[in-house]
C-alpha positions in Angstrom: 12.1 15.6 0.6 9.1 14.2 -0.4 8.8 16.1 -4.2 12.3 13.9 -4.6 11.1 10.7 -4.4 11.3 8.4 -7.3 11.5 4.8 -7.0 12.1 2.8 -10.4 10.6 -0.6 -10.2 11.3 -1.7 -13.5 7.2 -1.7 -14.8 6.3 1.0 -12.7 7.9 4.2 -10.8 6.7 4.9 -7.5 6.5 8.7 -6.8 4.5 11.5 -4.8 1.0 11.8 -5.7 0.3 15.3 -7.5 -2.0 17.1 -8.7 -3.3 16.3 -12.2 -3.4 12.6 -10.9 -7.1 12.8 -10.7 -7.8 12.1 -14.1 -6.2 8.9 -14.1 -7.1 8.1 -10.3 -10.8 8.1 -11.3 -10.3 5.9 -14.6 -8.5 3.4 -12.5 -9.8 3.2 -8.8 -13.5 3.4 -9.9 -14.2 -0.6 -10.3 -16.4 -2.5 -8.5 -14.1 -5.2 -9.0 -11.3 -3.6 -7.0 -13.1 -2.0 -4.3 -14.9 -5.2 -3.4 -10.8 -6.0 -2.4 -10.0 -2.8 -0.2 -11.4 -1.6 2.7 -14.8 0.5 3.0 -13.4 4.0 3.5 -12.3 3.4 -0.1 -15.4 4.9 -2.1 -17.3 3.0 -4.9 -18.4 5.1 -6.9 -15.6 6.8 -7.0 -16.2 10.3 -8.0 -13.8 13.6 -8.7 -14.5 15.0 -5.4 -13.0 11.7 -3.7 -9.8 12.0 -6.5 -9.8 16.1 -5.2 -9.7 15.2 -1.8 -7.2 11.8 -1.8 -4.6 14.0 -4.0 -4.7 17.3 -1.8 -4.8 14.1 1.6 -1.6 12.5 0.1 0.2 15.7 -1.5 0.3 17.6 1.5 2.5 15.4 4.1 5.2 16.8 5.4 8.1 14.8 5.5 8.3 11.6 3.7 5.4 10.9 2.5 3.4 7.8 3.4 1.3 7.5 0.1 3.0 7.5 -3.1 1.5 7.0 -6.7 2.2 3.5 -8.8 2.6 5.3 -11.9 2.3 3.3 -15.2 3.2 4.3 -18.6 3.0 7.8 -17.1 -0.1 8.0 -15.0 -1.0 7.1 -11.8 -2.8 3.8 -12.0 -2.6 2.9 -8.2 -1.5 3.8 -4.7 0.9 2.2 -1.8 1.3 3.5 1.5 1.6 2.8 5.1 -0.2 3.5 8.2 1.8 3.3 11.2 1.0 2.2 14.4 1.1 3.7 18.1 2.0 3.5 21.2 3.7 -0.4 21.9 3.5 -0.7 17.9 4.8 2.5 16.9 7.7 0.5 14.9 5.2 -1.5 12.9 3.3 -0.2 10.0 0.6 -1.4 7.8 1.2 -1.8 4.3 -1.9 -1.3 1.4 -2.4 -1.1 -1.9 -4.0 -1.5 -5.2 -3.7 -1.1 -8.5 -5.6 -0.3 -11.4 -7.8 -3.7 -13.2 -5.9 -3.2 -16.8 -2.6 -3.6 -15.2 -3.6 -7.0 -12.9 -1.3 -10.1 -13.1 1.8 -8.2 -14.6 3.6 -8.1 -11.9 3.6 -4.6 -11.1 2.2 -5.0 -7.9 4.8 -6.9 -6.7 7.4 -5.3 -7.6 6.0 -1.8 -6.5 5.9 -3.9 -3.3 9.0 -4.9 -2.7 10.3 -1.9 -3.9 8.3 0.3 -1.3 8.9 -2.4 1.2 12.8 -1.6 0.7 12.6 1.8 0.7 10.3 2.4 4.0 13.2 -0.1 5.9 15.7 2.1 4.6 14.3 5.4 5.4 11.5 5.1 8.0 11.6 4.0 11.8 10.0 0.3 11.3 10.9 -2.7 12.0 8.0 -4.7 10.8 5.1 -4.3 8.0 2.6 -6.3 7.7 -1.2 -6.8 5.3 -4.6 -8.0 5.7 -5.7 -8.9 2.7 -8.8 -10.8 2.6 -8.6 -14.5 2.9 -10.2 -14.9 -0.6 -8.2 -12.4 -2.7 -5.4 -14.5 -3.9 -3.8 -12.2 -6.3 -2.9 -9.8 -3.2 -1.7 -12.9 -1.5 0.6 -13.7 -4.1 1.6 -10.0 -4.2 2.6 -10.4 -0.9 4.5 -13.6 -1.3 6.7 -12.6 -4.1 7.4 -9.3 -2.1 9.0 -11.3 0.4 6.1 -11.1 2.4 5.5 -14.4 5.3 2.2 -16.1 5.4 1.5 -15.7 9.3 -2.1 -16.6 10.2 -5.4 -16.3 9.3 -7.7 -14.1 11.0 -11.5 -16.2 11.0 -14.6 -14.0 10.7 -12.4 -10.9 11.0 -14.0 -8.9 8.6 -17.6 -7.6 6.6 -17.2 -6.7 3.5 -20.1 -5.6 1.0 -22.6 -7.9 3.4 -20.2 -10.7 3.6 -18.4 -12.2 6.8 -14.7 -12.7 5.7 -11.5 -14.4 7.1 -8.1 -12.3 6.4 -5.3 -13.1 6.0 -2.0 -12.0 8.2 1.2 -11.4 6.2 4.3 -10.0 7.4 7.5 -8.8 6.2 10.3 -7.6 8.7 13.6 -5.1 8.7 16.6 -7.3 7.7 18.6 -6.5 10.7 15.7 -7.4 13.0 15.9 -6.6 16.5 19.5 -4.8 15.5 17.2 -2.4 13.5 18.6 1.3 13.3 14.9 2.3 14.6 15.5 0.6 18.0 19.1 1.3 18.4 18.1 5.0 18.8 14.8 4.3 20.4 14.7 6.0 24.2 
């Protein structure tokens, strides 16, 4: 199933990550500039061994994958992907992302978003996906917002990031049927 995937989001495709990626995934995710915007277990630098190991991570799920490739004018110039949660949050999932510096304020993020958005509500078990960008990063808020993504708090002091004590903030998108969501309908 997941070698089918291909989700056409008008400036970008969304698709399984595949070897050959790395070329393109070490160009684009090796900026200080974007990595001060993600979370630490995102290397900087980012070397081919982190590239080897993220492709062979994301290429070898099996079912639907949870990581697919924002490919740009044919390459992989970003990631999107979910990790869901567990036990009394096992239909909620949280949504990250980035994309490549030379492809910022475009509008391919957002529409990758809302696009993958879409697709997980249509073909996964969640009712509700929500981001933590930080506080300060206003071109992932926005992201979020056009996305169809609801501004729901702000978490104070929530987070350290390259020395720094940030706020995040909590965004929130939910399955358009809501509590009539297929997911719970066949929950036990």
């Amino acid at each position: 199933m997941s070698t089918r995937i291909h989700l056409d989001c008008g400036p970008c495709v969304l698709r399984p990550w595949r070897r050959g990626d790395e070329a393109a995934l070490i160009r684009h995710a090796n900026n200080r500039a974007l990595w001060k915007n993600l979370r630490d277990r995102f290397p900087h630098p980012y070397t081919r061994a982190d590239a080897d190991g993220w492709v062979a991570h994301a290429s070898s799920a099996s079912g639907p994958p949870l990581n697919l490739a924002i490919e740009v004018e044919g390459e992989a110039a970003g990631s999107i992907g979910l990790i869901p949660g567990t036990d009394i949050e096992r239909y909620s999932a949280e949504v990250g992302y980035w994309l490549g510096e030379a492809h910022w304020g475009k509008g391919i993020a957002s529409a990758a978003l809302a696009s993958f958005s879409t697709w997980t509500f249509e073909t996964l078990p969640f009712i509700r996906l929500f981001a933590l960008p930080f506080a300060t990063n206003l071109g992932s808020r926005r992201v979020l917002e056009k996305a169809g993504y609801s501004h729901e708090g702000t978490l104070r002091s929530h987070a350290v990031k390259d020395g720094q004590v940030l706020d995040m903030a909590l965004y929130a998108r939910l399955h358009p049927e809501g509590a009539r969501a297929p997911a719970l309908r066949a929950a036990p």
